[in-house]
C-alpha angles and dihedrals in degrees: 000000000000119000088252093061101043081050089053093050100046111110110250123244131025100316112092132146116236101172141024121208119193114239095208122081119254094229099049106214126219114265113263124208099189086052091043094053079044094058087039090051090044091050093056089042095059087040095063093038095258100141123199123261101201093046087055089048090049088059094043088061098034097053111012106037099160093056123088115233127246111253111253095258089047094052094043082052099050082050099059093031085060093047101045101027107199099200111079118257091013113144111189143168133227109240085227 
């Protein structure tokens, strides 16, 4: 394409794209049915506020090493505690 017509097909303003990654991997990976009902499992839970345990315990270590994690009935009932705050006027966050 000449340099005339790329100029008259770029988007106006601020916004341009510089680079496209591809969202696939490059490797592309057999399909799975126990991750796929994991995933399933992973995506109500979430629905209904259940967070997940292991994925909390994967960010502890990855990010705060030196801390100790919460045990798994703690962390379900800071969860719950942070959704349905029970004090009047407490706003809170889940750690997940």
């Amino acid at each position: 394409m000449s340099d005339a017509l790329c100029q008259a097909h770029r988007p106006k303003g601020k916004w341009q794209i510089i680079r496209c990654h591809p969202v696939a991997p490059a490797q592309p990976q057999a399909f799975s049915w126990r991750e796929f009902w994991r995933g399933l499992q992973q995506c109500f839970r979430l629905m209904v506020g259940v967070q997940d345990y292991q994925k909390y315990l994967q960010h502890m270590r990855l990010h705060h090493p030196n801390q100790l994690p919460m045990n798994e009935r703690d962390f379900h009932r800071y969860c719950l505690d942070a959704r349905f705050p029970s004090q009047a006027g407490k706003l809170g966050k889940c750690p997940c």
